[in-house]
N, C-alpha and C positions, 0 to 999 in steps of 0.2 A: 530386461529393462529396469533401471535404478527407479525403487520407489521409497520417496519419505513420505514420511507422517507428522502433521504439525501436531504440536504437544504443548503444556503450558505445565510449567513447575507443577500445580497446586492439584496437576491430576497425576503427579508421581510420587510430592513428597508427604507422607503418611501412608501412602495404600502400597505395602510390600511387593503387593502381586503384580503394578500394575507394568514394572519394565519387562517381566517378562510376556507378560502378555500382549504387549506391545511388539515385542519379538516376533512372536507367536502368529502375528499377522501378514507377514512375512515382507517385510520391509526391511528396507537395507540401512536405511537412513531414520533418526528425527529430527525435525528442524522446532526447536525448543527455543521459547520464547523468553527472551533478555531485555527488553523494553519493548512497552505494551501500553497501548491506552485503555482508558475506563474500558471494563466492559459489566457485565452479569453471564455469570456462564454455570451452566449445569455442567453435575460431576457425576456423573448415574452409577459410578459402582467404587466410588469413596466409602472407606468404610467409617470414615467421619461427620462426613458434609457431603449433602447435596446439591448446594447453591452456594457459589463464590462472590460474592461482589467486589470488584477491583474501584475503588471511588475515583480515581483518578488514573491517570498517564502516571508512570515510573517505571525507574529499574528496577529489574530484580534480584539486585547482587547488590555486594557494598560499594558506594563508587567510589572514585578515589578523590581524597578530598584537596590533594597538592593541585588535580588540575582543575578543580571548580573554585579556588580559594580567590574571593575577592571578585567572585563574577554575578551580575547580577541574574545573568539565564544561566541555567544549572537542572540537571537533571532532579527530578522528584524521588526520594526513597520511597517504596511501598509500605504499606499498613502491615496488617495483621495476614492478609491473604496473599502474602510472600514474602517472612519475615526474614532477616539477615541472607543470609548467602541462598536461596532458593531454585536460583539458576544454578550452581553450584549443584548443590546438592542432588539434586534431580539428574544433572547432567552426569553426575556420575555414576550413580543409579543404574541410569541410561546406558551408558558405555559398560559396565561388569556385568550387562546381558547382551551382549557384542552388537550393543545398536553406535554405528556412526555419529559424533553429535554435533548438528550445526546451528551458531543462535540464528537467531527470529528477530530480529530490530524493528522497529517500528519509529520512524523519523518525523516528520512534518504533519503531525495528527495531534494534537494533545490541549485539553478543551484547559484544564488548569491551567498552561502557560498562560493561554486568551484572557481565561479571567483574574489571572494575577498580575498579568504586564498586557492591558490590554491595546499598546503599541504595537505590539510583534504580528497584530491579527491583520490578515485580509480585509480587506475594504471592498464593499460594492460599490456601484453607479449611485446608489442610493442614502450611502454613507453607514450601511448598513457593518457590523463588524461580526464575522466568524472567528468566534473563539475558539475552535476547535485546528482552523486553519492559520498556522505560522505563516506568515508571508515570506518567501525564499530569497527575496530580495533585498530582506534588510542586513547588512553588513556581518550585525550581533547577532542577532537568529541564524546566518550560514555559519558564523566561527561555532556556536553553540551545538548545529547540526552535524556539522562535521567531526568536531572531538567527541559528540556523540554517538556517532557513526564505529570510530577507532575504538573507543572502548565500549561497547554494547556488544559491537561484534567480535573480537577476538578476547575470549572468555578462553580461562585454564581446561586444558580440553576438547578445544571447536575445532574441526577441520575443517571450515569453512563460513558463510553466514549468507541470508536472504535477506536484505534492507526493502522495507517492506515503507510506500510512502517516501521516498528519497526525488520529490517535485512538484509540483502546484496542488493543493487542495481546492475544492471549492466548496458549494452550494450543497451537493450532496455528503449527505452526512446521517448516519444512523446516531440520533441522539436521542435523549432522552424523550420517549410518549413524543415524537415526532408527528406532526401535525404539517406537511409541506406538498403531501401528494393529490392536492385538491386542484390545481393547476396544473395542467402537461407542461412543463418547459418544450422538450425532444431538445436534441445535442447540441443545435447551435446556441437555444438558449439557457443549458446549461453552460457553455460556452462564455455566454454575457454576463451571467449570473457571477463568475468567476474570475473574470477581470476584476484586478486588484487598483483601490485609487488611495494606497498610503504615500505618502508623502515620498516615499523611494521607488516605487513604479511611476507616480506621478513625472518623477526626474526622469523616470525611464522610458518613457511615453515622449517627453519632451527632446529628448537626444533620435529619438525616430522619428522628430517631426511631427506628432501629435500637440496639439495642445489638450491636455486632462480635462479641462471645464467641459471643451465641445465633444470629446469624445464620451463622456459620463452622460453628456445630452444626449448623443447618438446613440448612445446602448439602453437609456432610459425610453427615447422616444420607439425603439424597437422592438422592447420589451411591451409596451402599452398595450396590444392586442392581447396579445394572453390575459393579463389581468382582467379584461374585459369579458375571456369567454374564448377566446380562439382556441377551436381544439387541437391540443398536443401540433402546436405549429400550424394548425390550416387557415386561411387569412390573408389576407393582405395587408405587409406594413407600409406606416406611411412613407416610406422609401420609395414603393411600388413593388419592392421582393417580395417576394414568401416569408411566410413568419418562420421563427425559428424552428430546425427540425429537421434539416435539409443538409447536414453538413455539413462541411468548411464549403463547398458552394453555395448554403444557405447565409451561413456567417458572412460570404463577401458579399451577400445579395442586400445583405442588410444594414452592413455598414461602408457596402464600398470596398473594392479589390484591393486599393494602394492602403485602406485605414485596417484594414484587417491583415493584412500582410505586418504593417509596422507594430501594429500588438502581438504578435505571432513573432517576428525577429525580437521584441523584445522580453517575449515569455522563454522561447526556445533556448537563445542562451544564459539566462538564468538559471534555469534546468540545467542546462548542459553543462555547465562550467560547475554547477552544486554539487552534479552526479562525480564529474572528474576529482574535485576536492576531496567529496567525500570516500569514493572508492580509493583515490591514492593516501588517504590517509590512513584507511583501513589495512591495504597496501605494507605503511612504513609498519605500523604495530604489529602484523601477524609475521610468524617464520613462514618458511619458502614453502609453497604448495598448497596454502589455502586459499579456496574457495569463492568467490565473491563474488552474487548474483544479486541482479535487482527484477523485484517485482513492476513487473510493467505492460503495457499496452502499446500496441504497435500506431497509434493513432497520436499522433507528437501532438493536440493539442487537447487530450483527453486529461483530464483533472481526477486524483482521488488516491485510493492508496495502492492500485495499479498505474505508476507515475506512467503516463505517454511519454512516448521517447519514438527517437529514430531510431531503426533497428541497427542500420548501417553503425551509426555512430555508439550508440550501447553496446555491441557488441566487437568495438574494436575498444571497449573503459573497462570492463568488465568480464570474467571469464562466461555470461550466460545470465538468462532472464528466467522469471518463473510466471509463466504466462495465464490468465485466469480465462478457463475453457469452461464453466456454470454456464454460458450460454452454447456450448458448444465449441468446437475447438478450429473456428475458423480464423481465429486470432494466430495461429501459430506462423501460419505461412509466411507470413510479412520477416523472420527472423528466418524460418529457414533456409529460405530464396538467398541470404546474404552469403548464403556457400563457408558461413565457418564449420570446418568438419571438428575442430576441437571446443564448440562451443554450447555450453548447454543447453538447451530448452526444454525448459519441465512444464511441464503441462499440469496444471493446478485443478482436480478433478473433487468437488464437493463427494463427500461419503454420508451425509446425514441425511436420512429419507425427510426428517424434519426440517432440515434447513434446504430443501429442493434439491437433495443430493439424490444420486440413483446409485447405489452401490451395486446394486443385484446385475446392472450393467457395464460395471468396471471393466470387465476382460474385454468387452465389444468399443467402450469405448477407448480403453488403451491404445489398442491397437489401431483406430481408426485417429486417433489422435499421433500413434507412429508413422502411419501414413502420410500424414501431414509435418510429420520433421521434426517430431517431439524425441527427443533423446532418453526425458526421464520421466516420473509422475509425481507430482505431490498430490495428498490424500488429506483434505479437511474437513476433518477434522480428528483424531482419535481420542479425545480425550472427552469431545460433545456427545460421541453415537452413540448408540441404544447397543445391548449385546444383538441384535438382530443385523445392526450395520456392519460389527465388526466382522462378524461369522460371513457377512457377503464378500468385503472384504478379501479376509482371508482366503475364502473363496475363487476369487477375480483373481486376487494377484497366482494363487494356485494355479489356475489356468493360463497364464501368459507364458 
């Protein structure tokens, strides 16, 4: 069973030791990251630095400056903690200890764009604006996302790439000393939370027969319980449904079967058509035989950087999904069931005890994740674990 390992330049370039030891874990693959948003990430066996800070979204290579010239959305070069060619570098690294190397994209996530063009962002019911979330429907942000797509991911090198975030962001969001988890939402009113009212979904609302005003009333007036106290969805909204929590049958309880369907026809293909742009553009720039999967979620109206999709449809755009099993890997089925035998599904398996990863039950969960139609594994993280994660690791994958 193929397993990669995510990786991030800054835990390969300076520390000699670490592609081979990366090897070493017995991985076939690493999926090396080429555009990447902010993060803080420990490096526990750099023999430089311990702590990376990324300040922002950017790439990690030089981009090219013929095809940003004169454009107002354009990708961000990084700082100091991946200076000039870093994906490069790393990735070769990578490959002269016979690891595979695929990039790692990261699309529709990037808290800089929000606050330097803070048009491109997401809109709430509330008029609230997520900087961190591009909105996919605006014309400039999809051309920006897709030729960022094409060169992120076909990097000198890649046999392949993971576009990671390639459809709606919302509400959820690991930011900065986040202060959001005092209220339950539960899914449907993440759901609400997520509905976009910039002036191009607004048009897009209005071609399904919504009008924006009443619908941003509807989502407002259904949201009201929580704010008051309903716990994680229990309640009654003034509709007379259920509060939010419940599902896309709590979503239509709340707004209405016909009003929830035409936010959904008008998210779905948004999504869809971004995904197809952007995978066939990735498509024209790579040669023949690479790779190209998206991270995603079998649940088409789920928001974040496992983009919801239909599996049907994703898996007739794209050679395969990399599926996130941290809650267990019940998520897979939905892709398997589609009967593609040439289609990927990697099952996305945390490795960090500290980030709620379970290494020491990789072999068990492998396998129980193959029973469910997983073809590969990714392993997140190798470059975060403790030497105790990696040796489990090694370990698991040993035994498969």
């Amino acid at each position: 069973m193929k397993a990669s390992t995510f990786v991030y330049p800054w835990d390969v370039n300076g520390d000699p030791g670490a592609p081979d030891r990366i090897a070493a874990l017995g991985v076939d693959q690493v999926t090396l990251a080429a555009a990447y948003h902010s993060t803080r990430a420990l490096t526990p066996r750099h023999p430089r630095h311990r702590v990376v800070t990324a300040e922002h979204a950017a790439v990690l290579y030089p981009g090219d400056p013929d095809r940003w010239a004169g454009r107002a959305l354009r990708p961000y070069p990084a700082g100091d903690w991946a200076p000039g060619d870093a994906y490069g570098e790393a990735a070769d690294a990578l490959a002269r200890a016979g690891l595979e190397v695929h990039s790692w994209v990261v699309l529709a996530h990037n808290s800089r764009l929000g606050a330097e063009h803070p048009d491109t962002s997401v809109v709430n019911a509330y008029g609230d604006r997520y900087p961190w979330a591009p909105c996919i429907a605006q014309p400039a942000t999809r051309a920006y996302l897709v030729d960022l797509a094409a060169e992120a991911a076909v990097r000198p090198g890649a046999a392949g790439t993971e576009l990671e975030s390639l459809g709606w962001y919302g509400f959820q969001h690991l930011h900065a000393h986040d202060k959001t988890g005092g209220v339950g939402l539960g899914d449907a009113g993440h759901y609400l939370m997520a509905l976009c009212f910039c002036p191009a979904c607004r048009e897009g609302y209005g071609a399904q027969g919504l009008d924006a005003d009443e619908l941003a009333a509807a989502v407002r007036a259904a949201l009201e319980p929580l704010w008051r106290g309903a716990p994680d969805g229990g309640g009654t909204a003034p509709s007379g449904g259920p509060e939010p929590g419940g599902g896309w049958a709590g979503i239509e309880k709340l707004l209405g079967e016909g009003t929830a369907a035409a936010t959904r026809a008008w998210r779905d293909d948004t999504a869809r058509t971004l995904q197809e742009a952007a995978v066939a553009a990735v498509r024209t720039a790579a040669p023949d035989g690479f790779q190209v999967l998206l991270h995603a979620d079998p649940v088409a109206y789920h928001v974040g950087a496992n983009a919801g999709v239909d599996p049907a449809h994703i898996l007739s755009v794209a050679d395969g999904v990399v599926v996130p099993c941290a809650g267990g890997p019940g998520l897979l089925a939905p892709f398997a069931e589609q009967g593609r035998e040439d289609a990927v599904i990697a099952a996305n398996l945390t490795v960090v005890v500290g980030m709620g990863g379970s290494p020491g039950t990789l072999a068990a969960d492998a396998a129980r994740a193959r029973e469910l139609g997983a073809t590969e594994l990714r392993l997140y993280h190798a470059g975060l674990a403790s030497d105790g994660d990696l040796e489990a690791v090694r370990q698991g994958l040993g035994a498969l």
